[in-house]
DRENDO-1510 file (C-alpha; in Angstrom, 1 decimal, always signed):
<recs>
REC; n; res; u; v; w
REC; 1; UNK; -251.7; +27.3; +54.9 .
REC; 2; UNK; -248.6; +29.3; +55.6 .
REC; 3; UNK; -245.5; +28.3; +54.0 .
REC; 4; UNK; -243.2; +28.7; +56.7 .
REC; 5; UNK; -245.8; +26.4; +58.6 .
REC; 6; UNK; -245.4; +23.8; +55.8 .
REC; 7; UNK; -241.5; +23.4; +55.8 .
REC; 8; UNK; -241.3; +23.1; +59.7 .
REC; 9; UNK; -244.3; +20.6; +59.2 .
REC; 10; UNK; -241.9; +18.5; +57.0 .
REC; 11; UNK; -239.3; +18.5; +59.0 .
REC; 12; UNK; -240.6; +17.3; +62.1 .
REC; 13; UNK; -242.5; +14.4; +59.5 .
REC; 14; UNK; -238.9; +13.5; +58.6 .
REC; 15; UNK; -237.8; +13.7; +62.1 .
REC; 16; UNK; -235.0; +15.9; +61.8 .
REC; 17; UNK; -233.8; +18.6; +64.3 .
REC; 18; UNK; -233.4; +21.7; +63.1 .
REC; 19; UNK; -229.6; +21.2; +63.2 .
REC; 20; UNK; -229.9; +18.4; +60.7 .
REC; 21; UNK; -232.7; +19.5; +58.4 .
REC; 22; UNK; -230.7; +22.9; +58.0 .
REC; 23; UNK; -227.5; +21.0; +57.5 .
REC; 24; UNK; -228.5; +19.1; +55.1 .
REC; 25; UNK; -230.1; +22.4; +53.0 .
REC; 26; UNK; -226.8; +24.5; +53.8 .
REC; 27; UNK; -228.1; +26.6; +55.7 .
REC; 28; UNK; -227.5; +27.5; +59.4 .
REC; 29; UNK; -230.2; +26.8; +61.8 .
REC; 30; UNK; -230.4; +30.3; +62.8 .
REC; 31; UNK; -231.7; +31.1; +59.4 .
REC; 32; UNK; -234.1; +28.1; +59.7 .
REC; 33; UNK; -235.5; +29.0; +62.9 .
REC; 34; UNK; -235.8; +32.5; +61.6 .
REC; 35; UNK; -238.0; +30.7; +58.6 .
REC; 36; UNK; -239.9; +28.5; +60.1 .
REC; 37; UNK; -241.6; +31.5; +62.9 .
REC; 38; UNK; -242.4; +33.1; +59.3 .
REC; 39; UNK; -239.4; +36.0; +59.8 .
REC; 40; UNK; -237.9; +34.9; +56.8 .
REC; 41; UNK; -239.7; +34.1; +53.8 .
REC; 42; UNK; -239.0; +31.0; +51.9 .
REC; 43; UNK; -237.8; +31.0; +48.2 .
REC; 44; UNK; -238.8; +28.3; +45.1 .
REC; 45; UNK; -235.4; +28.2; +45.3 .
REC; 46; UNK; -235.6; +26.4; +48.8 .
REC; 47; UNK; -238.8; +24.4; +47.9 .
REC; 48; UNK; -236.8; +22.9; +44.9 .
REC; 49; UNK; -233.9; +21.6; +47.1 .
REC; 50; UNK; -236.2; +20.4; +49.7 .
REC; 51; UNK; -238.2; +18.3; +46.9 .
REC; 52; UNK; -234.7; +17.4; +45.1 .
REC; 53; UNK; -232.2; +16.3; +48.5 .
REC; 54; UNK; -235.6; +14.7; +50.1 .
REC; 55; UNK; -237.1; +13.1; +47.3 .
REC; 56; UNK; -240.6; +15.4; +47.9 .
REC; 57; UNK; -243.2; +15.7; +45.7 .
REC; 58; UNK; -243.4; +19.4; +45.3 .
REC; 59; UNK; -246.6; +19.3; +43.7 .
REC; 60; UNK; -248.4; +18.4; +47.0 .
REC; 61; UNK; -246.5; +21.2; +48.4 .
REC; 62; UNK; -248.8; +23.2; +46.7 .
REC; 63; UNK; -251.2; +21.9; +47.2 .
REC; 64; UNK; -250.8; +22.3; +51.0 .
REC; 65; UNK; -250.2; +26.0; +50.3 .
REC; 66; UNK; -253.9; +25.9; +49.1 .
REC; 67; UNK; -255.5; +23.7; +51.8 .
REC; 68; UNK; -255.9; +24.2; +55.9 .
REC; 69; UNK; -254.1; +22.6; +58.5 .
REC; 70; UNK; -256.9; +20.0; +58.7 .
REC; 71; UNK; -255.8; +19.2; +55.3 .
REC; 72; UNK; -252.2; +19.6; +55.7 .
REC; 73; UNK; -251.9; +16.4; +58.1 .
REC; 74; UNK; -253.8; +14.3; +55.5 .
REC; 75; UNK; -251.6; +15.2; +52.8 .
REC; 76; UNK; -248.1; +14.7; +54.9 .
REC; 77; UNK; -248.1; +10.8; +54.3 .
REC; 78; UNK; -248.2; +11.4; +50.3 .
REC; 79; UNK; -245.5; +14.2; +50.5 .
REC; 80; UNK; -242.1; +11.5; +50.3 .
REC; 81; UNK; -240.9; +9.4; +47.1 .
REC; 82; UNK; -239.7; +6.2; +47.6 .
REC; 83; UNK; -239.4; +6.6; +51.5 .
REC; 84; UNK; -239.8; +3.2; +52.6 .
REC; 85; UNK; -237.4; +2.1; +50.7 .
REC; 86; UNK; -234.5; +4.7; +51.9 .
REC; 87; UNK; -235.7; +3.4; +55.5 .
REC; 88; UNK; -235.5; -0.1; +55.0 .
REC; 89; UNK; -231.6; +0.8; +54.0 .
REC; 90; UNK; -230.7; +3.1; +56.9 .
REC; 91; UNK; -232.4; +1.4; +60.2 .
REC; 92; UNK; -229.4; +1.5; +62.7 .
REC; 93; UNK; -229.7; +0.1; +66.1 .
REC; 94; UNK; -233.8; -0.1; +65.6 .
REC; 95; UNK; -234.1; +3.4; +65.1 .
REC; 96; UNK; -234.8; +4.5; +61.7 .
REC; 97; UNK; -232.6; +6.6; +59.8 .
REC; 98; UNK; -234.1; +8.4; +56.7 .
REC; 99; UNK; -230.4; +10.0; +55.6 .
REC; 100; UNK; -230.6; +9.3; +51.9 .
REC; 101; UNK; -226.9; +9.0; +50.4 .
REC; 102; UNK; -225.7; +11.2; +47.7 .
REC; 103; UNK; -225.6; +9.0; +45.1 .
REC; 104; UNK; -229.4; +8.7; +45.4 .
REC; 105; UNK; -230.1; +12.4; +45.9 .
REC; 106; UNK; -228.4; +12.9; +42.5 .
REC; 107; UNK; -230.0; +9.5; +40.5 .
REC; 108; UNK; -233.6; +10.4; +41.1 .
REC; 109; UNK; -235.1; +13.7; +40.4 .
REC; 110; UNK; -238.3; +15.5; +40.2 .
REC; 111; UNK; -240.2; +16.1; +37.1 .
REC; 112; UNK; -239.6; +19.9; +38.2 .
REC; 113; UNK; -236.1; +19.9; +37.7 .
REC; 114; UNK; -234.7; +20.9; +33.9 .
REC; 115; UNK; -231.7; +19.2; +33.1 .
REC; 116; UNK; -228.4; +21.4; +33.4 .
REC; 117; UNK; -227.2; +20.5; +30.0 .
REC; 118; UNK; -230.5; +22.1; +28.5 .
REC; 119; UNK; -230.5; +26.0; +28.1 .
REC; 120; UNK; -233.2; +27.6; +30.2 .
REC; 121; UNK; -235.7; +29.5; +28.2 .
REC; 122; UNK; -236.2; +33.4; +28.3 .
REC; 123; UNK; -232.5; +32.9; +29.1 .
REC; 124; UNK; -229.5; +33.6; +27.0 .
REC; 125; UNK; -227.4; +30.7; +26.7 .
REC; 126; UNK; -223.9; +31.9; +28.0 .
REC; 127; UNK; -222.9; +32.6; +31.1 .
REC; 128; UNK; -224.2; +31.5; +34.3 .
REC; 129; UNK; -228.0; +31.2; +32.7 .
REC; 130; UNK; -226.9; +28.2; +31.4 .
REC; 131; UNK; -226.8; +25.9; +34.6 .
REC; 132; UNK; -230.0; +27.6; +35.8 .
REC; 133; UNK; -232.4; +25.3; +37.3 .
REC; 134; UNK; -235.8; +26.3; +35.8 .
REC; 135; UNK; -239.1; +24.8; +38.3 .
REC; 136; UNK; -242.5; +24.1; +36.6 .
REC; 137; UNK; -245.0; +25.4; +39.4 .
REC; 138; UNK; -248.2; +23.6; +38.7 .
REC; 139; UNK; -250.9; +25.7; +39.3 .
REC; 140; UNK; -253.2; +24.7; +41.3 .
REC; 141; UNK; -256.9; +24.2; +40.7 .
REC; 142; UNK; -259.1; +25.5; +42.6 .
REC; 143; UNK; -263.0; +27.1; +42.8 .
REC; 144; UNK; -265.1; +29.4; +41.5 .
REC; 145; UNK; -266.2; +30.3; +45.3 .
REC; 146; UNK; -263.1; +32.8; +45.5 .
REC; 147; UNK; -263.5; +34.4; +42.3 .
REC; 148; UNK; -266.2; +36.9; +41.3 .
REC; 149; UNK; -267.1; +38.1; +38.1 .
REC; 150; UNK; -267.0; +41.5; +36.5 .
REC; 151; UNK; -268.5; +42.6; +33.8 .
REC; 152; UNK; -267.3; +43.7; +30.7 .
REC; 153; UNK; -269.4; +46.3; +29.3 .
REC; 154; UNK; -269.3; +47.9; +25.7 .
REC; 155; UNK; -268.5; +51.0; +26.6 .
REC; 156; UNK; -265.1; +53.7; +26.1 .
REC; 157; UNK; -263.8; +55.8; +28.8 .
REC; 158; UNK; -262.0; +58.9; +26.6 .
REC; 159; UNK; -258.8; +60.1; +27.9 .
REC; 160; UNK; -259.4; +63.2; +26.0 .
REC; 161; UNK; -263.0; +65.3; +25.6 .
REC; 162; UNK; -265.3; +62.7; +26.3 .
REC; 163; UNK; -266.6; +59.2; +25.0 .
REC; 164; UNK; -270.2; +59.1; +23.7 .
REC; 165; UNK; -271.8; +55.9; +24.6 .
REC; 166; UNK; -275.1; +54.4; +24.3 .
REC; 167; UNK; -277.3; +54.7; +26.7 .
REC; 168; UNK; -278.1; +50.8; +27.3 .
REC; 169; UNK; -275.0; +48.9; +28.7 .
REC; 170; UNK; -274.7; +45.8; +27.1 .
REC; 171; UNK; -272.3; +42.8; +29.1 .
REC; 172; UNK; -269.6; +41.8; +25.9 .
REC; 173; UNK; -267.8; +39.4; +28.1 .
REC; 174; UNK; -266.7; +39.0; +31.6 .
REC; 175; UNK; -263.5; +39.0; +33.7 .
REC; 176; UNK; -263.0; +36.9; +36.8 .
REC; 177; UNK; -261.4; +38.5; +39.7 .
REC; 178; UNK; -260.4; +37.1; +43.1 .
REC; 179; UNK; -262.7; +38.2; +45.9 .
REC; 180; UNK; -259.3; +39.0; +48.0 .
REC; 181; UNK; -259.0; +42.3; +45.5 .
REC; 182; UNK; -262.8; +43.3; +45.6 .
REC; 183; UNK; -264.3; +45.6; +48.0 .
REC; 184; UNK; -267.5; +44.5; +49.6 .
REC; 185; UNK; -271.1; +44.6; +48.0 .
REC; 186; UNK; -269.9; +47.4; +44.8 .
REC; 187; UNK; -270.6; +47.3; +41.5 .
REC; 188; UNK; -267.9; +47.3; +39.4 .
REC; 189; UNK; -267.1; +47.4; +35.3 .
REC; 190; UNK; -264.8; +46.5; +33.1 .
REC; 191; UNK; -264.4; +49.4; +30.8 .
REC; 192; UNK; -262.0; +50.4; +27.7 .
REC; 193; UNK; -259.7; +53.2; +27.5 .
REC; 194; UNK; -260.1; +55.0; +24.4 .
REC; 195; UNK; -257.2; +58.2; +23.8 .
REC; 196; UNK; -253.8; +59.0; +24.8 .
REC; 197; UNK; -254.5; +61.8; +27.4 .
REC; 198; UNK; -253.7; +59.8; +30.4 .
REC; 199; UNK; -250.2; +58.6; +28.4 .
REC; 200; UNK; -247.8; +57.0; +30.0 .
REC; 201; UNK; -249.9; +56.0; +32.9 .
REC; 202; UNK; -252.7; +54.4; +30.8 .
REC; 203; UNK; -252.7; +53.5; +27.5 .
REC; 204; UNK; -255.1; +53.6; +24.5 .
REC; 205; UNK; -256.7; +50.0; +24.2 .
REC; 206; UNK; -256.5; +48.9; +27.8 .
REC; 207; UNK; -259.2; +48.2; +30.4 .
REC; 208; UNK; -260.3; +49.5; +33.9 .
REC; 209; UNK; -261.2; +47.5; +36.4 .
REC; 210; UNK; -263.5; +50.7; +38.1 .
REC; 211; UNK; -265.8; +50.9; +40.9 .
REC; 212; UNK; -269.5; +52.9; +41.5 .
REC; 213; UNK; -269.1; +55.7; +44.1 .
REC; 214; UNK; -272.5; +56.4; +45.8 .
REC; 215; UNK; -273.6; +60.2; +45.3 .
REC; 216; UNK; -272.7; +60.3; +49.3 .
REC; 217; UNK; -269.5; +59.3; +48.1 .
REC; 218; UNK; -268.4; +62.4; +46.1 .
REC; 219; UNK; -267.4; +64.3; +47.9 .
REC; 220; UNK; -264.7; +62.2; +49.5 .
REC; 221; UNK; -263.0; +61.5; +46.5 .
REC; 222; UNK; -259.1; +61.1; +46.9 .
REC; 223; UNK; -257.4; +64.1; +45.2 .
REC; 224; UNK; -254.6; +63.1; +42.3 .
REC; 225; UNK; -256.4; +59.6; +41.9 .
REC; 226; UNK; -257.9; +58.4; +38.7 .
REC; 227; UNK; -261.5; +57.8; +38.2 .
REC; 228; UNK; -264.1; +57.3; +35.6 .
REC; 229; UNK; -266.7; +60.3; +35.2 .
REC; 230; UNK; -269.7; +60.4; +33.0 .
REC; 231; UNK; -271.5; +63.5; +32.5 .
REC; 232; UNK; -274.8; +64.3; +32.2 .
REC; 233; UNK; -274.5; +64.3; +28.4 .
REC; 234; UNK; -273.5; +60.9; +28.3 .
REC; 235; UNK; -270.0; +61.2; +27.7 .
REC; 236; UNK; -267.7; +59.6; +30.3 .
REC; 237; UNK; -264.1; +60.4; +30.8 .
REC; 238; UNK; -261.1; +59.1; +32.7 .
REC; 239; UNK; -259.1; +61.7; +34.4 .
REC; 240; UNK; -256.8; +62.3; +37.2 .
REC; 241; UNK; -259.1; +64.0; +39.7 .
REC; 242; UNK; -259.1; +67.5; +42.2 .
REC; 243; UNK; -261.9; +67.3; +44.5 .
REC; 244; UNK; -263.3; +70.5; +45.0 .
REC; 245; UNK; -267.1; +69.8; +45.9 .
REC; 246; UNK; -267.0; +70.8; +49.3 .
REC; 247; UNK; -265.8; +74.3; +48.6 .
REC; 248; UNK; -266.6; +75.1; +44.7 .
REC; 249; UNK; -268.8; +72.2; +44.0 .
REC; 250; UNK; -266.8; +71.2; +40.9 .
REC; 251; UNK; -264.2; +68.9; +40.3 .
REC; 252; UNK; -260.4; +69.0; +37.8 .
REC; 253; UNK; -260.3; +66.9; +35.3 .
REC; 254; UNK; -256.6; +66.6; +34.9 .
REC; 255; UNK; -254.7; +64.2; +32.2 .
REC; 256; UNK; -251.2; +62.7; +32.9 .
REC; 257; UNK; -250.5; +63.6; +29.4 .
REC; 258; UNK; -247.1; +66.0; +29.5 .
REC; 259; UNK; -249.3; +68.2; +26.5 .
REC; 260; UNK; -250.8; +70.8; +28.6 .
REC; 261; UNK; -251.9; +71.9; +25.8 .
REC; 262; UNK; -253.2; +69.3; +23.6 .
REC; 263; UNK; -254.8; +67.7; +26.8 .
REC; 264; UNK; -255.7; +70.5; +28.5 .
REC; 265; UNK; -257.9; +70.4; +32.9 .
REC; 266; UNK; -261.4; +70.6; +32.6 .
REC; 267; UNK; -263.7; +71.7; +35.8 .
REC; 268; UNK; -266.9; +69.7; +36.0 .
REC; 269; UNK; -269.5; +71.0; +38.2 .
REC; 270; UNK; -271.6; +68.6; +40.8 .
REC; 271; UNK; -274.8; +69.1; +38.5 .
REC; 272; UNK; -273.2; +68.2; +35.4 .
REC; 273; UNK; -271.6; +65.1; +36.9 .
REC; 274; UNK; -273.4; +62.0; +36.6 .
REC; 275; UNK; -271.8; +58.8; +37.6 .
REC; 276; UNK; -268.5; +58.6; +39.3 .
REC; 277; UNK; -266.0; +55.5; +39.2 .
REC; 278; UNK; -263.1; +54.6; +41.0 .
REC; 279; UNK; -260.0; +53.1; +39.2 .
REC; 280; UNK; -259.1; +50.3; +40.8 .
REC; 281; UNK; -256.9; +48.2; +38.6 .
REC; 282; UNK; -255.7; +48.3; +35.5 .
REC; 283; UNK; -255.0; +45.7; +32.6 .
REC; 284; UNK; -253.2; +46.0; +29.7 .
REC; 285; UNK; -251.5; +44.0; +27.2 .
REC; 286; UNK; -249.3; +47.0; +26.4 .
REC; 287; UNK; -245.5; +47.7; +27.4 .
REC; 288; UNK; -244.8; +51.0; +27.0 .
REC; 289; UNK; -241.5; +52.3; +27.3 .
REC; 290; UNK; -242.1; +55.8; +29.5 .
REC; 291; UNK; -239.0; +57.0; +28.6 .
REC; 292; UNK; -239.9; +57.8; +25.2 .
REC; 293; UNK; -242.6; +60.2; +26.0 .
REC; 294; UNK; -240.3; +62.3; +27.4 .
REC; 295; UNK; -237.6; +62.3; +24.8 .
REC; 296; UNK; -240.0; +62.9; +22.3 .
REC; 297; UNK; -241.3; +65.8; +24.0 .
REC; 298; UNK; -237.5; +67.1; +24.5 .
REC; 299; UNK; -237.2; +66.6; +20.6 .
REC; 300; UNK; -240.6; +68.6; +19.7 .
REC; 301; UNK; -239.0; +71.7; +22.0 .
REC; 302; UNK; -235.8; +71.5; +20.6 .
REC; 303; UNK; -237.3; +71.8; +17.0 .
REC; 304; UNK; -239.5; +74.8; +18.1 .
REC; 305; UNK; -236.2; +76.5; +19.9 .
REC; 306; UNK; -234.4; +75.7; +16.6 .
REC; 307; UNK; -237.5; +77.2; +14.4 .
REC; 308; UNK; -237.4; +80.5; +16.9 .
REC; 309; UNK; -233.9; +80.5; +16.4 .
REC; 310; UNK; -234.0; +80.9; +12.5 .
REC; 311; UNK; -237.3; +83.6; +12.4 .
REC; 312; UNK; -234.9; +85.5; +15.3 .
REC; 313; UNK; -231.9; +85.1; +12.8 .
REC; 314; UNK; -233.7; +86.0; +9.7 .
REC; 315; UNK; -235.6; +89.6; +11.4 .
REC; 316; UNK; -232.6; +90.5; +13.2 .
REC; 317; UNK; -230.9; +90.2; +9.3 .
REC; 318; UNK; -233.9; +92.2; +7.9 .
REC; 319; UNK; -233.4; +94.9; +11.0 .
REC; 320; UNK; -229.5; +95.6; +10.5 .
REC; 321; UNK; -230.5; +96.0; +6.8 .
REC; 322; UNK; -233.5; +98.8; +7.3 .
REC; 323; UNK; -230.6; +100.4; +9.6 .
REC; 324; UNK; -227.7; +100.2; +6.8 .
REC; 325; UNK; -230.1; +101.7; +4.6 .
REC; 326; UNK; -231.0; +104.5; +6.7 .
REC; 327; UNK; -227.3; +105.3; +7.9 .
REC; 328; UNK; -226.3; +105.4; +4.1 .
REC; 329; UNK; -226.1; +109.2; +2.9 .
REC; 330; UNK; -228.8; +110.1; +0.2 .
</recs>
C-alpha cells in the first residue's frame, strides 16, 4: 500500500484534522495535504516522528507498506502504544481527546530511536552527526512468490579477446532477483567478468545479470549498450556494442577501456556470432574510484611526452654537432 495512503489512514484513526495532525508534526497543512494526495513524498524522517510524538509502532508501518488495503484496516487497531491509557486521561466533555502531553512524548520511545548521547555509527562524532537520530528499519519478511531465481553459471565473459568456456554449463549457485526487475518469460544468467577492457564501467571479478536475445532479436540490438556475445568458437565476450546487421551484417565490439590500443574494436560478423546477451544489471563488490583511470592515463602520456622530449633533445645535439663539424675548415 502506498505510503502517502498510510499516513492519511492514521490520521483520520487518530481523529485529527489535518490542521492538527500537521500541527502537531510542524508542518503546515498545505504540505500535508500535498503528502497525503501522494505529491509529496514522505521521508523516514517523518515516519520516525509520527512513531515517536504518537507513540506508533513503526514496525507495523511496514508492514502496511507491504500488505493491501484489505490488510491495512486490520492492522490499524495494533498501530498505537499505550492508547487507552492516554484516552482514559484526556476525555473532555465525553468526547475523547488522544492529545498526549509532552512529558509523555519525551518519557516513552520507540525501540527505533538511538539515544542522542550515543554517537551514530558511519558517522564522525563532532558536529551536528552527533545528535543524529539513527532508525532501525526492520525488514520485512516476505515470499518467495516475488522473487525468481537466476542462475549462476561457471562461465567468464572476457572484457578483452575472448573467454574459452566449456561447452556444458554447469549451475554453481544461484541469485534471487525480484520479478519487478525481470522481463517476462527470458532466460537469463549470472555470468563473471573476467579482464579490464570494459574498465571503469565494469570491473574484473564482477557479475552480469544478462538476458538471451532470440536470433530475431539481433538485429534490433541498441547501439552503445553492453551485451554478452559468444562466438562460434566458443569464446564469449562482453563489449559495448554497434549494430550493423541490417546494413554490413556484422557488429563492433567496442571496450570502455580509454587504451585504444591495448583494447582495441573488433567486427563480428552475423555467421560468426552465436549467442547474444543483454546486460541487464550489474553486481559488484568493487568501488572503483573512476578518477584514477584517467590520471593514470594523463601520467603514462606525460612520461612518453617527456621520453620524446629527451630522444628530440639528444638528435637535435647530435645534428648541430655533424653541422659544426662540417662548417669547421679542413
Amino acid at each position: 500500500m502506498e505510503l502517502h495512503l498510510i499516513i492519511k489512514g492514521i490520521r483520520k484513526h487518530l481523529g485529527l484534522s489535518q490542521e492538527d495532525f500537521a500541527n502537531k508534526l510542524s508542518m503546515t497543512r498545505s504540505n500535508l495535504s500535498q503528502m497525503e494526495i501522494g505529491r509529496n513524498t514522505p521521508s523516514v524522517a517523518l515516519l520516525n516522528d509520527i512513531a515517536n510524538i504518537f507513540h506508533i509502532d513503526i514496525r507495523i508501518i511496514f508492514q502496511m507498506i507491504n500488505s493491501d488495503e484489505s490488510v491495512f484496516s486490520s492492522l490499524l487497531p495494533l498501530l498505537l502504544i499505550d492508547l487507552d491509557d492516554g484516552k482514559e486521561n484526556g476525555k473532555e466533555n465525553g468526547k475523547e481527546n488522544i492529545n498526549l502531553p509532552p512529558e509523555s512524548c519525551k518519557s516513552k520511545s520507540t525501540s527505533f530511536e538511538k539515544e542522542k548521547n550515543d554517537a551514530p555509527p558511519f558517522l564522525p562524532n563532532s558536529g551536528k552527526t552527533t545528535s543524529t537520530n539513527i532508525i532501525e528499519l526492520p525488514v520485512p519478511a516476505g515470499d518467495d512468490s516475488s522473487m525468481t531465481k537466476i542462475p549462476v553459471v561457471d562461465i567468464s565473459v572476457a572484457a578483452g579477446s575472448g573467454f574459452y568456456n566449456p561447452d556444458q554449463l554447469s549451475e554453481i549457485d544461484c541469485i534471487h532477483f525480484p520479478k519487478s526487475m525481470i522481463k517476462g518469460n527470458y532466460t537469463y544468467l549470472c555470468v563473471r567478468i573476467k579482464g579490464e577492457s570494459m574498465v571503469p564501467t565494469l570491473q574484473d571479478g564482477g557479475y552480469l545479470i544478462i538476458r538471451l536475445l532470440d536470433r530475431c532479436e539481433w538485429q534490433d540490438a541498441r547501439d552503445e549498450h553492453v551485451y554478452v556475445v559468444s562466438d562460434t568458437e566458443g569464446r564469449a565476450f562482453v563489449k559495448r556494442l554497434k549494430n550493423r546487421l541490417r546494413e554490413h551484417g556484422l557488429i563492433i565490439c567496442k571496450s570502455d577501456n580509454p587504451d585504444p590500443m591495448g583494447y582495441p574494436d573488433f567486427n563480428l560478423l552475423e555467421h560468426e556470432i552465436n549467442t547474444i546477451w543483454h546486460a541487464e544489471w550489474y553486481v559488484s563488490a568493487k568501488m572503483p574510484n573512476i578518477h584514477a583511470t584517467y590520471y593514470n592515463k594523463v601520467s603514462e602520456m606525460e612520461n612518453e611526452i617527456s621520453d620524446i622530449r629527451r630522444t628530440f633533445t639528444e638528435e637535435l645535439r647530435q645534428v648541430r654537432k655533424e653541422i659544426k663539424g662540417l662548417l669547421q675548415p679542413s
